[in-house]
C-alpha atoms as a printed R data frame, in Angstrom:
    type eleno elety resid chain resno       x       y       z
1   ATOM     1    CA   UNK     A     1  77.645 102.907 122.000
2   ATOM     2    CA   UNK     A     2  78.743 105.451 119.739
3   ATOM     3    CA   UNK     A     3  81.471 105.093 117.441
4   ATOM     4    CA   UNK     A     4  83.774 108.380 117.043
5   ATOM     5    CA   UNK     A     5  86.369 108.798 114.120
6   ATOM     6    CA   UNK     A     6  89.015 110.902 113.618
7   ATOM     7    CA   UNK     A     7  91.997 111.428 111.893
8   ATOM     8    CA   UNK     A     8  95.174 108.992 113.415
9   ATOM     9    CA   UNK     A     9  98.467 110.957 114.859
10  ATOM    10    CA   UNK     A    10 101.376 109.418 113.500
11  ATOM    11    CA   UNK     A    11 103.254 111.050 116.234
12  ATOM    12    CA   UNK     A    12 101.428 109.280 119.189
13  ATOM    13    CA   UNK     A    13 103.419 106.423 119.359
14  ATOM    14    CA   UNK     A    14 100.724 104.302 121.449
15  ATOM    15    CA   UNK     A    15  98.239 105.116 119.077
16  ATOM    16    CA   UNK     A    16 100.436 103.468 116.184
17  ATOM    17    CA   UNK     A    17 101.077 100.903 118.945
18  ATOM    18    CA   UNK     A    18  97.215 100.420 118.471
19  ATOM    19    CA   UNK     A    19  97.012 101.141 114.875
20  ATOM    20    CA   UNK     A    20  99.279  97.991 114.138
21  ATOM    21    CA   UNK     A    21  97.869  95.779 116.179
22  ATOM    22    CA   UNK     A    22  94.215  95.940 114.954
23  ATOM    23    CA   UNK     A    23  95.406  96.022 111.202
24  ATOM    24    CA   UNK     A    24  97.462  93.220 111.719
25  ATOM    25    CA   UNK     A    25  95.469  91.546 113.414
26  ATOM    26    CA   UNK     A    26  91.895  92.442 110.982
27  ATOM    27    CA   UNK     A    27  93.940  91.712 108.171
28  ATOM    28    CA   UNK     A    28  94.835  88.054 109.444
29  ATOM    29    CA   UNK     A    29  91.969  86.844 110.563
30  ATOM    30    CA   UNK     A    30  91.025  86.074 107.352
31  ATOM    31    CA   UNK     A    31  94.790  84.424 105.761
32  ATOM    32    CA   UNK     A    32  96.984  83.619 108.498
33  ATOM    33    CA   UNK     A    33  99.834  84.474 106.346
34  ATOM    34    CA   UNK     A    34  98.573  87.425 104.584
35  ATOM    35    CA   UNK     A    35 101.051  90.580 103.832
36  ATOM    36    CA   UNK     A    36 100.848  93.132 106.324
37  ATOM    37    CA   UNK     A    37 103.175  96.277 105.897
38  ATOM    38    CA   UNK     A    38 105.345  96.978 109.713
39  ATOM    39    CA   UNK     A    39 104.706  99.334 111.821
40  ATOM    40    CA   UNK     A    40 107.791 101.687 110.831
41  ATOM    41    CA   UNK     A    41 106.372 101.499 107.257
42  ATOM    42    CA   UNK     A    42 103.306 103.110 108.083
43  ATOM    43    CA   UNK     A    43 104.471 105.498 110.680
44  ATOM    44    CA   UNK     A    44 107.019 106.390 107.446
45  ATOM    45    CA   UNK     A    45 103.859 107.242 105.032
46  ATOM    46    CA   UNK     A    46 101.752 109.130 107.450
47  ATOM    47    CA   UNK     A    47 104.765 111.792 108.909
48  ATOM    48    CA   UNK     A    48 106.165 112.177 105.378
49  ATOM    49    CA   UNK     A    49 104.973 115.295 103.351
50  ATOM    50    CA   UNK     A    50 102.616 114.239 100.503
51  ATOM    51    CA   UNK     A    51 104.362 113.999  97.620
52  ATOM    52    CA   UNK     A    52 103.346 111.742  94.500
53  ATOM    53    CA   UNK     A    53 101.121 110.020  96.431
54  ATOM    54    CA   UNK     A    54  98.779 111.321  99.839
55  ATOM    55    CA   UNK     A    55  98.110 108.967 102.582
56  ATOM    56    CA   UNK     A    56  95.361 109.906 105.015
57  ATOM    57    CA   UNK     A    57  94.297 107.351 108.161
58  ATOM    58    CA   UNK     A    58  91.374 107.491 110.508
59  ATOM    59    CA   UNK     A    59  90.620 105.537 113.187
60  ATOM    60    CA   UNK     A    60  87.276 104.826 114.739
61  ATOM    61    CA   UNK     A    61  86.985 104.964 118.908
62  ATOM    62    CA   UNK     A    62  84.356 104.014 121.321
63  ATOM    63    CA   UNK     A    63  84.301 103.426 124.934
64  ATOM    64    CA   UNK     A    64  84.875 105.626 128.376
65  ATOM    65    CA   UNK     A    65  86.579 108.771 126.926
66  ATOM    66    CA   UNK     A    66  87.478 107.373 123.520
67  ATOM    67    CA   UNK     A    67  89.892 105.003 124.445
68  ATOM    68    CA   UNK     A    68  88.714 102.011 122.806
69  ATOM    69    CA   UNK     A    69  90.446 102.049 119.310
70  ATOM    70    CA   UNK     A    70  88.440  99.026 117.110
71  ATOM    71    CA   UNK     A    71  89.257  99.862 113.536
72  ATOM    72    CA   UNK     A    72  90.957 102.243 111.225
73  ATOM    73    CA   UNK     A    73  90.235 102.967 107.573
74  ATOM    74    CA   UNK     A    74  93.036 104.553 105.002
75  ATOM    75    CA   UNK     A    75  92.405 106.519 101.922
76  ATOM    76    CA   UNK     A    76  95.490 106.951  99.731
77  ATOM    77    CA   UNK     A    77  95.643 108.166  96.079
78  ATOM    78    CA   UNK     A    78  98.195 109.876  93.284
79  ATOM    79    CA   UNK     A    79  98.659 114.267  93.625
80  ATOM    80    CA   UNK     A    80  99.724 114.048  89.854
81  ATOM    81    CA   UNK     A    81  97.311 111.480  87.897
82  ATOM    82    CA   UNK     A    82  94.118 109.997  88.118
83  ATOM    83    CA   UNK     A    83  92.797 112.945  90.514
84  ATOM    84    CA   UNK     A    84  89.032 111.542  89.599
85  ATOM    85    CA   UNK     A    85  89.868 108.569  92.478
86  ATOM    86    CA   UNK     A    86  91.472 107.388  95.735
87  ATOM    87    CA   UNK     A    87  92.110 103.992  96.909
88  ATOM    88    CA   UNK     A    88  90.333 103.059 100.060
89  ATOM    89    CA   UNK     A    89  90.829 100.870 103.187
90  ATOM    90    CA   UNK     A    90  89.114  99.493 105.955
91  ATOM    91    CA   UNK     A    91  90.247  96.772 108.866
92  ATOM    92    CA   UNK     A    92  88.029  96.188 111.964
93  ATOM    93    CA   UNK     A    93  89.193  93.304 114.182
94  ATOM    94    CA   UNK     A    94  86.453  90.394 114.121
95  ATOM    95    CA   UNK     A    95  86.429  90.453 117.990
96  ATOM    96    CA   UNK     A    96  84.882  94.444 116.828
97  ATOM    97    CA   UNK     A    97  82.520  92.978 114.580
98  ATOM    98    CA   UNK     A    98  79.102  92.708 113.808
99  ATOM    99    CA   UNK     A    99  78.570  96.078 115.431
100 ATOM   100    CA   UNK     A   100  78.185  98.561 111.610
101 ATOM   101    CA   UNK     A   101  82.032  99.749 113.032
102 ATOM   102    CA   UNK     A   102  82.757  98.288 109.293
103 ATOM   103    CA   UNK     A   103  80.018 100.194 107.367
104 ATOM   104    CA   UNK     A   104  80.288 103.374 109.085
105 ATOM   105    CA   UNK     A   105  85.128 103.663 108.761
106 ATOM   106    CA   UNK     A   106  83.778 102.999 105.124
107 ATOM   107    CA   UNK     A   107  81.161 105.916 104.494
108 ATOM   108    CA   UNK     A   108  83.391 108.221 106.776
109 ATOM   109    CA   UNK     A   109  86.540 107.573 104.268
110 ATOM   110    CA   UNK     A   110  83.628 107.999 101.204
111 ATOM   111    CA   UNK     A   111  82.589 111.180 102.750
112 ATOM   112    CA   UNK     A   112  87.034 112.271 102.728
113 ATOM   113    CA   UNK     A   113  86.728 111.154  98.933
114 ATOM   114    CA   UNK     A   114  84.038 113.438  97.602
115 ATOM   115    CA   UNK     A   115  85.526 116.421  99.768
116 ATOM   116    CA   UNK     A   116  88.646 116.275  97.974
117 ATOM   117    CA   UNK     A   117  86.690 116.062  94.755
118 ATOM   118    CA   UNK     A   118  87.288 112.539  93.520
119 ATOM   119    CA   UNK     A   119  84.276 111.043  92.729
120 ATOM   120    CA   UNK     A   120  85.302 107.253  92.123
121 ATOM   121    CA   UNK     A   121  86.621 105.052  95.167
122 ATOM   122    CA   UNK     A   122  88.714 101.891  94.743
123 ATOM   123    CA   UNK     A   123  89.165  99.030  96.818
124 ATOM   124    CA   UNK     A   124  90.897  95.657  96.929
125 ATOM   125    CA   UNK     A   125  89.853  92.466  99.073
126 ATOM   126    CA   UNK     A   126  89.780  88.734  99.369
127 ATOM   127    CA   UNK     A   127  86.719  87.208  97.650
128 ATOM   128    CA   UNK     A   128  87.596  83.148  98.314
129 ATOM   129    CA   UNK     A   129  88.373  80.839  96.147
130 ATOM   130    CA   UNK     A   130  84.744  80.470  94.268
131 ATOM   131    CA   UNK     A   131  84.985  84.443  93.670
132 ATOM   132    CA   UNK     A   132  82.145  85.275  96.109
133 ATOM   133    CA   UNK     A   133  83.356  84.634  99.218
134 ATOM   134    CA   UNK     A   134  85.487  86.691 101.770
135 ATOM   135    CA   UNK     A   135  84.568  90.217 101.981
136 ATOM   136    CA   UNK     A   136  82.798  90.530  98.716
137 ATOM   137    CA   UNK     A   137  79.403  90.495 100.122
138 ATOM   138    CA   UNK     A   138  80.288  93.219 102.464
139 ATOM   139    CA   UNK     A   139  81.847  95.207  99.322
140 ATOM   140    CA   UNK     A   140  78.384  94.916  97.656
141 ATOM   141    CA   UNK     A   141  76.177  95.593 100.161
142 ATOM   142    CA   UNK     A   142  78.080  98.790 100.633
143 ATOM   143    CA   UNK     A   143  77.737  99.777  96.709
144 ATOM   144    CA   UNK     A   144  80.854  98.215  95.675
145 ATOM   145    CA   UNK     A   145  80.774  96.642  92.403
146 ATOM   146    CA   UNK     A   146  83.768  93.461  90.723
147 ATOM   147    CA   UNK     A   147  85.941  95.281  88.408
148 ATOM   148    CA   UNK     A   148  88.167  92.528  87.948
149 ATOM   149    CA   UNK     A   149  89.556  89.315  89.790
150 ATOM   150    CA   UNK     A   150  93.855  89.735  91.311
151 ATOM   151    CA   UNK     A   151  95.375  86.542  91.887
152 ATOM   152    CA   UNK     A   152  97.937  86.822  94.417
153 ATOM   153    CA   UNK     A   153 100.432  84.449  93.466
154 ATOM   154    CA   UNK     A   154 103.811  83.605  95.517
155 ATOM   155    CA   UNK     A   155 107.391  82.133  93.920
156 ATOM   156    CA   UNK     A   156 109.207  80.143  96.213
157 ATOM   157    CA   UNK     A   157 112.938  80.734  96.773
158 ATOM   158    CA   UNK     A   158 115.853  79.366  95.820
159 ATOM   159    CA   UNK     A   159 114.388  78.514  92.687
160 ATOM   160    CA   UNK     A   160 115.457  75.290  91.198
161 ATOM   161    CA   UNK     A   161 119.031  76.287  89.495
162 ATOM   162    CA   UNK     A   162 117.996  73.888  86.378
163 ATOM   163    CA   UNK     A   163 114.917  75.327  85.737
164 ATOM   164    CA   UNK     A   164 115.975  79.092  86.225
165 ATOM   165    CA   UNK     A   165 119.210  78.453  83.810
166 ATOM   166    CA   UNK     A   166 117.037  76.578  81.356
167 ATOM   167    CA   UNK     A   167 114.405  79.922  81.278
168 ATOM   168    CA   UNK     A   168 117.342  81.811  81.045
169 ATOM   169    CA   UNK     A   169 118.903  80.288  77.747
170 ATOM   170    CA   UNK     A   170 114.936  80.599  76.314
171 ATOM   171    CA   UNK     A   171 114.888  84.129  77.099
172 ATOM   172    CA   UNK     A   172 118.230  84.848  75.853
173 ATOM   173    CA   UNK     A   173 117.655  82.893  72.066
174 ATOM   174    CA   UNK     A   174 114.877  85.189  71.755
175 ATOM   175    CA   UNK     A   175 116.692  88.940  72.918
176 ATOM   176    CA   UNK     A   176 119.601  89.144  71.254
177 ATOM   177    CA   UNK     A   177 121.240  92.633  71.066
178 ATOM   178    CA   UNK     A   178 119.434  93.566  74.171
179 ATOM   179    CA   UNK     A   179 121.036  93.920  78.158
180 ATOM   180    CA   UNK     A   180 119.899  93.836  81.656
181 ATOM   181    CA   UNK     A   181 121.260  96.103  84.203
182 ATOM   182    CA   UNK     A   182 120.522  95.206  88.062
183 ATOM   183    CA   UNK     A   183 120.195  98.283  90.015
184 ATOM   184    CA   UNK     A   184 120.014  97.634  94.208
185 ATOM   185    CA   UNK     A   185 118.173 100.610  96.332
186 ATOM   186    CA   UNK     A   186 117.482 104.161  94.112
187 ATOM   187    CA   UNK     A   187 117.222 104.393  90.366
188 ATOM   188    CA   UNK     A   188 120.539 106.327  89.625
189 ATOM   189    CA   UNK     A   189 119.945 109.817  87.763
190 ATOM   190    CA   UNK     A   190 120.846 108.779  84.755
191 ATOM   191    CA   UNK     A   191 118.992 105.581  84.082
192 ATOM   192    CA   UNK     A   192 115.797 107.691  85.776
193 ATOM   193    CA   UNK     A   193 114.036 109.354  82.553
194 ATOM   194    CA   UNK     A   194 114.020 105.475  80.707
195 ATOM   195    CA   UNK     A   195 112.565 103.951  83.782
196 ATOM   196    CA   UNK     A   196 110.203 106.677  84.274
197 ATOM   197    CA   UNK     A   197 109.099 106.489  80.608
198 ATOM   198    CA   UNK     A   198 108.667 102.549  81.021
199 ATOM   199    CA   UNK     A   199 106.827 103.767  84.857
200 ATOM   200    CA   UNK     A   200 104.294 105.804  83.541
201 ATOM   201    CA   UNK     A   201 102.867 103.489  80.819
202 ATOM   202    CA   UNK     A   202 101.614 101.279  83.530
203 ATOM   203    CA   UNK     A   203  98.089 102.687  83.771
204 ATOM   204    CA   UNK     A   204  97.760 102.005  80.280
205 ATOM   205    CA   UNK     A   205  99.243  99.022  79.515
206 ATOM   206    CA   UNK     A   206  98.110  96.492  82.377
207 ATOM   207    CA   UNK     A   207  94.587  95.304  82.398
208 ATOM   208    CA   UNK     A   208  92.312  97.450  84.712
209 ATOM   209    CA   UNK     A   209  88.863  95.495  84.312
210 ATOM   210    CA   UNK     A   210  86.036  98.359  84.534
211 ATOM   211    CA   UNK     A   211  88.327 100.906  85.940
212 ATOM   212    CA   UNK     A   212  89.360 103.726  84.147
213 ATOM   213    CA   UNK     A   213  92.818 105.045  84.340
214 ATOM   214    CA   UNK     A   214  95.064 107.555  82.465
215 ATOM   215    CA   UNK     A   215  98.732 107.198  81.909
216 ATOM   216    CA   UNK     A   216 101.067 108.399  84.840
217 ATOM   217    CA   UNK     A   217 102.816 111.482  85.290
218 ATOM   218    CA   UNK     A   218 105.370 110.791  87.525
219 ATOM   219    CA   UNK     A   219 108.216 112.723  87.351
220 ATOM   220    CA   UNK     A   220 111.974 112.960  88.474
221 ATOM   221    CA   UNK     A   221 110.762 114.971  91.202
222 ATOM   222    CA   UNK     A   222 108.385 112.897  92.525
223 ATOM   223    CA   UNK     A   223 110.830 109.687  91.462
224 ATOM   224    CA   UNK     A   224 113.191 111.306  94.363
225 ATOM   225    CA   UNK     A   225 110.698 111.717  96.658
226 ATOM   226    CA   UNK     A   226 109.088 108.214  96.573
227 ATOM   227    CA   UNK     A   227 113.590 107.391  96.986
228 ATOM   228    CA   UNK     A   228 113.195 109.298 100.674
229 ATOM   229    CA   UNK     A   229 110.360 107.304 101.214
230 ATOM   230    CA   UNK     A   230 111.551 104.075 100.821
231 ATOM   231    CA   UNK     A   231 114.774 105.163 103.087
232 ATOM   232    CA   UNK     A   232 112.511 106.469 105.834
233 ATOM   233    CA   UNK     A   233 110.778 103.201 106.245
234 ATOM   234    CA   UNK     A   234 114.001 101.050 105.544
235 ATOM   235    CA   UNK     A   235 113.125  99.360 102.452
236 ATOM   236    CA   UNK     A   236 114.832  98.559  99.808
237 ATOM   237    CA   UNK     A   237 113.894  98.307  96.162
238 ATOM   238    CA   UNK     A   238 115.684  96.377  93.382
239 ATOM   239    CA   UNK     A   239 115.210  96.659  89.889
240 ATOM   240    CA   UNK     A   240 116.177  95.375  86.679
241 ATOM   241    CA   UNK     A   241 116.043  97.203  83.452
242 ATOM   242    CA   UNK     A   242 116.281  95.868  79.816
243 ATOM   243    CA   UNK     A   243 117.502  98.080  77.201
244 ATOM   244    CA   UNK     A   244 117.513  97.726  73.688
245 ATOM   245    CA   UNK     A   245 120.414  97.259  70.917
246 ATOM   246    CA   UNK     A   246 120.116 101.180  70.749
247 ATOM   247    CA   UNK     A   247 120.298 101.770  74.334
248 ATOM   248    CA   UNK     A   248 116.674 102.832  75.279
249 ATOM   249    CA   UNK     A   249 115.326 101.103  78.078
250 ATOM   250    CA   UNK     A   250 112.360  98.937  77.271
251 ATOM   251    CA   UNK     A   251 111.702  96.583  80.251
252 ATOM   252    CA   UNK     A   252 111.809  96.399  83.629
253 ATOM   253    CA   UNK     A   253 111.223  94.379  86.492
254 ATOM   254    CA   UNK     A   254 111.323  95.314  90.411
255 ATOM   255    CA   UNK     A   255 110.774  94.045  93.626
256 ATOM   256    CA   UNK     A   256 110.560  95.962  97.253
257 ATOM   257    CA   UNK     A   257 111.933  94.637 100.784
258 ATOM   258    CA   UNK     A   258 109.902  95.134 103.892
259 ATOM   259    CA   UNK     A   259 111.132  97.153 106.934
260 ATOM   260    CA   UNK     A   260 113.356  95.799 109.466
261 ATOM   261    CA   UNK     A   261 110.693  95.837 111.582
262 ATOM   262    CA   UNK     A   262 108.984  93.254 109.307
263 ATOM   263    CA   UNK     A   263 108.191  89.864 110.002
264 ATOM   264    CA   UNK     A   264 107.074  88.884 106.478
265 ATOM   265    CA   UNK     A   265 109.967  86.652 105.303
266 ATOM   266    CA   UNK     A   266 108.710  87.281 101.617
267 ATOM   267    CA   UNK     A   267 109.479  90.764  99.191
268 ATOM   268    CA   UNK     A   268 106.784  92.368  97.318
269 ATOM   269    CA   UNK     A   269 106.696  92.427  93.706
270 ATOM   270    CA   UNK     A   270 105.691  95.639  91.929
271 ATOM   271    CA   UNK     A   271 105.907  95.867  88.731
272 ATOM   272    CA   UNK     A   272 106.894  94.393  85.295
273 ATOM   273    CA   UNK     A   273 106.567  95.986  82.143
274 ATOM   274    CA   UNK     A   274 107.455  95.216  78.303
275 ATOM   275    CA   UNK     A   275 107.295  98.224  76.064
276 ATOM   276    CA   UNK     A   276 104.707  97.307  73.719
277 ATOM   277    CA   UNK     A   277 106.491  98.318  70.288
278 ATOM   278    CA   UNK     A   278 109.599  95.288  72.338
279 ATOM   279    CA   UNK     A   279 107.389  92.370  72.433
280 ATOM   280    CA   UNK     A   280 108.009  89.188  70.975
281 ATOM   281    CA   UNK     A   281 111.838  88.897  72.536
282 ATOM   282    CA   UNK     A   282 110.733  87.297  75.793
283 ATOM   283    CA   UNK     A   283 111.956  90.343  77.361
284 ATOM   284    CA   UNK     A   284 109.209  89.845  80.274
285 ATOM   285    CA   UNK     A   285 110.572  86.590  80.981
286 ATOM   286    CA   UNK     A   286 114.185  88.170  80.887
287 ATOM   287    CA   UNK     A   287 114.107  90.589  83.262
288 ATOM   288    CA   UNK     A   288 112.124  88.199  85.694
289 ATOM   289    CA   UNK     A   289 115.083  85.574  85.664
290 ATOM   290    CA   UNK     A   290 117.460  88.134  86.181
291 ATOM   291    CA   UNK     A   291 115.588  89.436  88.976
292 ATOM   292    CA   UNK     A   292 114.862  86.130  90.456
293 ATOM   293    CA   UNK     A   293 118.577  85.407  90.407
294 ATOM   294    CA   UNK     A   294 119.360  88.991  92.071
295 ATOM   295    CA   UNK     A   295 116.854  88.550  94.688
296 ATOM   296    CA   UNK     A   296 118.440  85.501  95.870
297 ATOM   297    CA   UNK     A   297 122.483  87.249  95.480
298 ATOM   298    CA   UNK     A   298 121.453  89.941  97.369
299 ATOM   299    CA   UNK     A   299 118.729  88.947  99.798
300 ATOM   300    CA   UNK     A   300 119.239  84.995 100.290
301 ATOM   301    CA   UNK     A   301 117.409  85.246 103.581
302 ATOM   302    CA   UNK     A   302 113.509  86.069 101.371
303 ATOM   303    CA   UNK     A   303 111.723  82.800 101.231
304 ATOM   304    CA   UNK     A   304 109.370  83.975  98.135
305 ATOM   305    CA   UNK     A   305 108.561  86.721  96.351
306 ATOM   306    CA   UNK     A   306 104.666  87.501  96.388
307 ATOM   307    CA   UNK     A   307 103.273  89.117  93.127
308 ATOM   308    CA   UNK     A   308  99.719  89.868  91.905
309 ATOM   309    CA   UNK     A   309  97.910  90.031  88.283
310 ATOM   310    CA   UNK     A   310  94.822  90.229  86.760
311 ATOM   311    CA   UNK     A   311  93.618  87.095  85.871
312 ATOM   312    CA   UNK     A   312  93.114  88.110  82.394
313 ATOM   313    CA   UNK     A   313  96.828  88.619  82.243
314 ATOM   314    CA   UNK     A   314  97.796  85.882  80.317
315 ATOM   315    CA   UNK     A   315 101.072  86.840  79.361
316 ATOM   316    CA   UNK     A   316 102.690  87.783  82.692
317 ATOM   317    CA   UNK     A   317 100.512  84.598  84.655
318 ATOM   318    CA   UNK     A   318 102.216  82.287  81.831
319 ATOM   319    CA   UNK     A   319 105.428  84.020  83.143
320 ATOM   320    CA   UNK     A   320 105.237  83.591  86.571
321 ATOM   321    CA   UNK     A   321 103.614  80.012  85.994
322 ATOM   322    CA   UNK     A   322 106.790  79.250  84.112
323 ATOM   323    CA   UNK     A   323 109.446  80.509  87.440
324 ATOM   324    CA   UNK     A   324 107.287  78.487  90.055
325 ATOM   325    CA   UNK     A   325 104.604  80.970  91.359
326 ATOM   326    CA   UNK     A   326 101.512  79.335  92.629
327 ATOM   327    CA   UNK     A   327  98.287  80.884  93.762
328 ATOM   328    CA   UNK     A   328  98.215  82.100  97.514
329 ATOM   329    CA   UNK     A   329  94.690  83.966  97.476
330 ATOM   330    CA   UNK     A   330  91.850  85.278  94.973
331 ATOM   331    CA   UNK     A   331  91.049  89.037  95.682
332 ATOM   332    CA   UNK     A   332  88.585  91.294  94.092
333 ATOM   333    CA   UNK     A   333  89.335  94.590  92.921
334 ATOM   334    CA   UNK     A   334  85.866  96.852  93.388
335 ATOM   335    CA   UNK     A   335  84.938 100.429  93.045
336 ATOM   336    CA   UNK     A   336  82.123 102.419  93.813
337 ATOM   337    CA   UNK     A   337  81.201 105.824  91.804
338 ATOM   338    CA   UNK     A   338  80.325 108.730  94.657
339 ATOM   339    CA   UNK     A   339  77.121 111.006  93.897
């Protein structure tokens, strides 16, 4: 039976019904706990204007007129840096398996990516414990090669009060002169040019394996927009900044709620950043007590916080190591260079 793809309608609410129920239900099949972003979240990205980032969804249909929805694929990337690739999905329920419905969301979303002239696609999934399991034969056999290994790891909380107040002192004998600043929900205007300068070094600074990536260029503009976005799917983020004896900022740490809609009872960790020229003050370690301590003042419901790094990362996996994250999952980061 044929398989026919088309873009999704964010404004058909049984087809997001539909859309959420096979990626939830794809993406668990292989961790029964895995992340899975709500419904409202994704409804959120797909009626929004582009802005920073684009978000484009198609979902694959077979069956008497269509109706049969049995997989979706996403293909999301930045409007403002890094135009040469896009980040690319694909769930199909096992029960939908077996059938090339896989193979085929994947070359449709390939064909999306050279059409709006990127020629490099990027994509992220489990490969097992041993590094060659999970989806990383289907990755392959589709032209995918490893560009480096993400460990997923998760910190449970409360955190032990002894151990957190103990990490605390160790940061704070090695940063004096410097201050934290916890900021709950948007970046206010003022503190937005630091954190954007501290933002856009990312790229640059964090290990990216075999993938090539310039520095960011976001801006206050699109700083605002990614704000609306985050209020549209009723998230909230909370950050905290470090800022140096002369008041520049020169670390940050952040971590994002889900939707209400949610039922993950973790928060997503996305980012943590030294300035390089501010190393050797434990500043890294800083910002991620303070943070730890925040998340549990202002969300004491979140039973962990879920965070992901390179595994050649030593620096931030000592970190993390040190606050009580342990290894959830072992996922591959691949890409794929389009003729």
């Amino acid at each position: 039976m044929s398989l026919k793809i088309r873009p999704l309608d964010p404004w058909d609410e049984h087809e997001m019904d539909l859309v959420q129920d096979r990626y939830v239900e794809a993406q668990r099949a292989e961790v029964p706990d895995a992340r899975v972003y709500s419904r409202a979240a994704s409804v959120a990205l797909l009626r929004r204007e582009p802005g920073g980032v684009f978000y484009h969804a198609f979902a694959g249909f077979e069956g008497p007129d269509d109706r049969e929805m049995i997989g979706q694929t996403w293909v999301v990337g930045s409007t403002i840096d890094n135009l040469q690739l896009a980040h690319l999905w694909a769930w199909v329920p096992p029960r939908f398996g077996r059938r090339g419905h896989g193979t085929a969301l994947v070359e449709y979303a390939e064909q999306h990516v050279r059409e709006m002239g990127r020629r490099t696609a990027v994509s992220q999934t489990w490969i097992g414990a041993d590094g060659h399991g999970g989806y990383r034969p289907f990755a392959e056999r589709l032209g995918y090669s490893l560009a480096q290994t993400q460990v997923e790891r998760r910190q449970r909380l409360p955190m032990d009060e002894t151990t957190l107040a103990r990490l605390e002192a160790e940061a704070a004998s090695h940063s004096q002169g410097y201050t934290v600043r916890c900021v709950l929900g948007p970046i206010p205007d003022e503190l937005v040019p630091g954190f954007l300068d501290l933002y856009n070094l990312m790229n640059v600074e964090m290990p990216t394996g075999d993938i090539v990536l310039e520095e960011g260029r976001r801006t206050a503009e699109v700083q605002a927009q990614q704000e609306d976005e985050l209020r549209d799917q009723g998230r909230t983020r909370l950050t905290v900044l470090a800022y140096s004896p002369e008041g520049e900022a020169v670390a940050y740490s952040n971590v994002v709620t889900g939707a209400p809609d949610s039922d993950d009872p973790g928060v997503d960790q996305w980012a943590t950043i030294v300035r390089p020229d501010h190393r050797g003050h434990r500043l890294g370690l800083a910002v991620k007590c303070a943070l730890t301590r925040a998340i549990q003042e202002s969300f004491p419901d979140v039973e962990y916080v879920r965070t992901q790094n390179a595994e050649t990362n030593a620096p931030m996996v000592a970190i993390n190591e040190a606050l009580g994250f342990e290894i959830h999952t072992i996922e591959g980061e691949f890409q794929k260079h389009l003729a």
